[in-house]
C-alpha positions in Angstrom: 82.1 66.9 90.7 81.7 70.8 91.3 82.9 70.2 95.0 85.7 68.0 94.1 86.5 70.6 91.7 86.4 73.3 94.3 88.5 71.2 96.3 91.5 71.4 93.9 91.4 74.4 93.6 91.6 75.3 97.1 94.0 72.7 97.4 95.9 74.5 94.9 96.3 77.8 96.4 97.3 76.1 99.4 100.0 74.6 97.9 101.0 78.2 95.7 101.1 79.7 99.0 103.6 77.3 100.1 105.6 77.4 97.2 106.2 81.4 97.7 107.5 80.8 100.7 109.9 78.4 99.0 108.7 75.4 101.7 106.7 72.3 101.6 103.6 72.6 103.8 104.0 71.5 107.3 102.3 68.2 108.8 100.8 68.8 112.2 101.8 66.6 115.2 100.1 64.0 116.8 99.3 66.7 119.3 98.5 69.2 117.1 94.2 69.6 117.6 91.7 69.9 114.7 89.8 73.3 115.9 86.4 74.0 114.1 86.9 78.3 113.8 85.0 80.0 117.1 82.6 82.7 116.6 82.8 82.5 112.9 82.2 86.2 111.5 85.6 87.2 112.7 87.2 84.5 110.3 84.6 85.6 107.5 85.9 89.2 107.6 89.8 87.9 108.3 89.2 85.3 105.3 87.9 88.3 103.1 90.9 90.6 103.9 93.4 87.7 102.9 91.8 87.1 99.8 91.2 90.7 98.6 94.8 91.4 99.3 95.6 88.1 97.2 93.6 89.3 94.3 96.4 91.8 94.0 98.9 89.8 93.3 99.5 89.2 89.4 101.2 85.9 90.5 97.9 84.5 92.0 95.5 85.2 88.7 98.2 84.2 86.5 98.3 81.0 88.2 94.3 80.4 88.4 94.3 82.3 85.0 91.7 79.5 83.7 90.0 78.8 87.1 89.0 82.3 88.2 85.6 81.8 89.1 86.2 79.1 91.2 88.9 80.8 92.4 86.4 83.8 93.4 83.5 81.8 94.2 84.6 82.1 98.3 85.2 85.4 97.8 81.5 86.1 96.7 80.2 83.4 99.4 81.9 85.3 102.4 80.2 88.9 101.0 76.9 86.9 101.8 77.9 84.9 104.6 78.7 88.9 106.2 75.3 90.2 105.0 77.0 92.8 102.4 75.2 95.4 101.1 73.3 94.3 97.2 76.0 97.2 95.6 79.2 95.9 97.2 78.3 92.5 95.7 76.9 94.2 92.7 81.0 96.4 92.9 82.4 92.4 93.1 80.4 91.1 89.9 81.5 94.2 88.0 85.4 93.7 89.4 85.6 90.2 88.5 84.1 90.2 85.3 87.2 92.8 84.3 89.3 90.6 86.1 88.3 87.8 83.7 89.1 89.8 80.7 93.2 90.6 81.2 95.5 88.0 79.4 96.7 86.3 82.6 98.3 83.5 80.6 100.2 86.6 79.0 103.5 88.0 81.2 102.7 91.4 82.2 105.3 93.1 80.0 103.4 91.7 76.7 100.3 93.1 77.7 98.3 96.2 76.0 99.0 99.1 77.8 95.2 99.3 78.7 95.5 96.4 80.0 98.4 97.0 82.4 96.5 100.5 83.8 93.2 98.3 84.1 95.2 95.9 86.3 96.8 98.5 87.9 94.2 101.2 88.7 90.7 100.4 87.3 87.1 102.0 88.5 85.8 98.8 88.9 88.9 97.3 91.2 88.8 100.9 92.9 84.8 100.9 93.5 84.9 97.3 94.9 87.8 98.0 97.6 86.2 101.3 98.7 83.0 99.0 98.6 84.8 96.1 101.1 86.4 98.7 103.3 83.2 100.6 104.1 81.2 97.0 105.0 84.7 96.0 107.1 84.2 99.1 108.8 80.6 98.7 110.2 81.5 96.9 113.1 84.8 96.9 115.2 85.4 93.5 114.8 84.8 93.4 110.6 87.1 95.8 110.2 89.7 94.6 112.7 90.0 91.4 111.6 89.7 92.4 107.8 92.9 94.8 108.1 94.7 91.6 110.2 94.0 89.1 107.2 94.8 91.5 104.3 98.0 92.2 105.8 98.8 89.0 106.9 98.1 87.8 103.3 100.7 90.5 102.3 103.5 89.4 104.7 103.3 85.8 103.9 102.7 86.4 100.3 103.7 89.6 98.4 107.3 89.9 100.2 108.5 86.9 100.2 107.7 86.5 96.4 109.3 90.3 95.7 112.3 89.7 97.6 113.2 86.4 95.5 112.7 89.1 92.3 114.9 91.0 94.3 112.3 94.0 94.4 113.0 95.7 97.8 110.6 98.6 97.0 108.1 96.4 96.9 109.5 94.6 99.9 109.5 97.7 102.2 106.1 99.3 101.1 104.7 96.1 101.8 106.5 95.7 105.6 105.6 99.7 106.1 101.9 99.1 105.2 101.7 95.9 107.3 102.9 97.9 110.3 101.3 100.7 109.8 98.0 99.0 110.4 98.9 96.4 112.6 100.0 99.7 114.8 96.6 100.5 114.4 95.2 97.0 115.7 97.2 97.0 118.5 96.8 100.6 119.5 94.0 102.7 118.0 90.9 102.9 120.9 88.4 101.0 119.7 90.8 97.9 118.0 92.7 97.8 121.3 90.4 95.7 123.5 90.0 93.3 120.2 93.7 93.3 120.1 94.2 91.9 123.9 91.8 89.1 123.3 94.1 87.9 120.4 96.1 84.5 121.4 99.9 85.7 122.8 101.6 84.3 120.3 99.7 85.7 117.6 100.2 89.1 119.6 103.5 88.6 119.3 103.8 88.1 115.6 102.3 91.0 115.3 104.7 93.4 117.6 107.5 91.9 115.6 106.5 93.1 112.8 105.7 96.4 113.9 109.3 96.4 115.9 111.1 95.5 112.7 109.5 98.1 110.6 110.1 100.8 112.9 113.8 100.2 114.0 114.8 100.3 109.7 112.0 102.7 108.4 111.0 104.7 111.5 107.6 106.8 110.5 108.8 106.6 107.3 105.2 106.4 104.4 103.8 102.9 103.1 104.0 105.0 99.7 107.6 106.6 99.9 110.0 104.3 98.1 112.7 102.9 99.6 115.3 100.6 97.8 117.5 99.7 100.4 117.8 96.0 100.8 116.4 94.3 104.1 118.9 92.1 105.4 117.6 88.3 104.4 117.1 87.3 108.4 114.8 90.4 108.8 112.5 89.4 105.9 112.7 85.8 107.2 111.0 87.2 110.4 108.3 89.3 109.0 107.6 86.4 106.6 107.2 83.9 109.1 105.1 86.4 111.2 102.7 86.7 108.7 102.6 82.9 107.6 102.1 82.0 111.8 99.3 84.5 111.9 97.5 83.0 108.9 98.1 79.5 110.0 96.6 80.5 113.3 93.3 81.7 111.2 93.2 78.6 109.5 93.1 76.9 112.2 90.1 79.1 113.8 92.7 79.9 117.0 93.1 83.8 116.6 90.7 84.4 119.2 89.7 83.3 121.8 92.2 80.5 122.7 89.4 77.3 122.8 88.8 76.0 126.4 91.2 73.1 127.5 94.2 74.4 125.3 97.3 76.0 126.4 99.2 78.7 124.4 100.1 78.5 120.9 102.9 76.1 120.4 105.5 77.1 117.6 108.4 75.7 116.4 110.7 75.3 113.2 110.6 72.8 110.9 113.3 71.8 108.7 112.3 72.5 105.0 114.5 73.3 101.8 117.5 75.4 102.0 117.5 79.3 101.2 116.2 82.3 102.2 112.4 80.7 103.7 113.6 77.4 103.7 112.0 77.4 107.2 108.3 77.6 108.4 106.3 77.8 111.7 104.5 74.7 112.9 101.4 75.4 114.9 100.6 73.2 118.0 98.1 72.9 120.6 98.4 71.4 123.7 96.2 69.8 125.4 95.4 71.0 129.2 95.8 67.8 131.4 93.5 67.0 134.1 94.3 68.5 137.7 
């Protein structure tokens, strides 16, 4: 019953994810191959970026609000899964047991002014993060791909759901902060050689987001507000970059590409009409014999 349970759950946020980007979820094509994820630390720390950055988002609890510990139960199996030190799980206990204590069935504007700075900016929430960073950052790869999830978890997610508020300072800081660290993936010295092994496509995903952020903010600060409206087909493109990097992940293809598979197949598929009524279908093809 626990892992049925579990399995609603995750089903669940599957499904939320979706239903930010204003889309049904995409069936794969006959040609389209199940892929069991390859050298599975990298998708431990990815997996632990995307659902850190998640936590963030007042949407997400207040949709779990009564399911948070199954919720966070993966997020507390991945911290031993990576080997993280007794006080960053010790940081995640103290997190999430504050977490469980804000009215998340409550909306945000009714809550006690604690409250909202808890949420907002709490020792506990600020102890874990510092916590997560510094294991991310032991190794190359841990904090590579923890930086590619939590920002990939931020396109797909966060701007999608403040552009249909029509919040565009929340839109831009989020596109500035994605590209300012994807920059970093693709160019800092010791991320570059991880960035080359990437799959092409997911490469490419990345550049466009980075191209897109600096042709309408320049060097412009993650943190300096801008209110100036993205046009809708720009945000459509960072969106779907970030939704084709994390169905990449899910699909343990982010590196390496498995032997006897071509590139990364994408296409559109039809979905509702609007502003993401769009999404990116992931396909592999199989190599046929010489």
């Amino acid at each position: 019953m626990k892992v049925f349970r579990h399995g609603l759950i995750v089903a669940g946020i599957a499904f939320l994810h979706a239903a930010a980007l204003g889309v049904s979820p995409a069936e794969p094509d006959d040609d389209v191959l199940s892929l069991q994820p390859a050298q599975g630390n990298i998708y431990h720390w990815y997996n632990l970026g995307e659902l850190f950055a998640a936590s963030r988002s007042f949407g997400y609890n207040h949709a779990f609000a009564e399911h948070l510990d199954e919720v966070y139960a993966p997020l507390g199996d991945l911290l031993e899964k990576v080997e993280a030190s007794p006080e960053t799980v010790a940081a995640f206990r103290d997190w999430l047991a504050q977490l469980k204590k804000l009215p998340w069935k409550q909306p945000f504007q009714s809550w006690p002014k604690q409250d909202q700075l808890l949420w907002q900016a709490s020792a506990e929430q600020q102890r874990f993060s510092k916590a997560l960073e510094q294991e991310a950052a032991k190794t190359k790869e841990g904090h590579f791909f923890y930086l590619l999830g939590a920002r990939a978890e931020e396109l797909a997610w966060t701007v999608p759901a403040a552009a249909t508020r029509n919040l565009p300072v929340v839109v831009n800081g989020s596109i500035k902060r994605a590209a300012r660290d994807f920059r970093a993936l693709i160019s800092d010295p010791q991320f570059e050689p991880l960035f080359g092994k990437l799959a092409p496509r997911v490469q490419a995903a990345i550049k466009r987001v980075c191209d897109l952020c600096e042709a309408e903010f320049g060097d412009e600060d993650p943190k300096q507000a801008n209110a100036e409206p993205l046009p809708a087909e720009e945000i459509r493109q960072v969106v779907e970059a970030g939704d084709f990097i994390r169905r990449c992940a899910k699909l343990g293809a982010l590196w390496p590409v498995p032997q006897g598979v071509t590139d990364l197949q994408a296409k559109p598929v039809a979905g509702p009409h609007g502003l993401y009524g769009e999404v990116v279908r992931i396909g592999f093809i199989r190599r046929k014999p010489a």
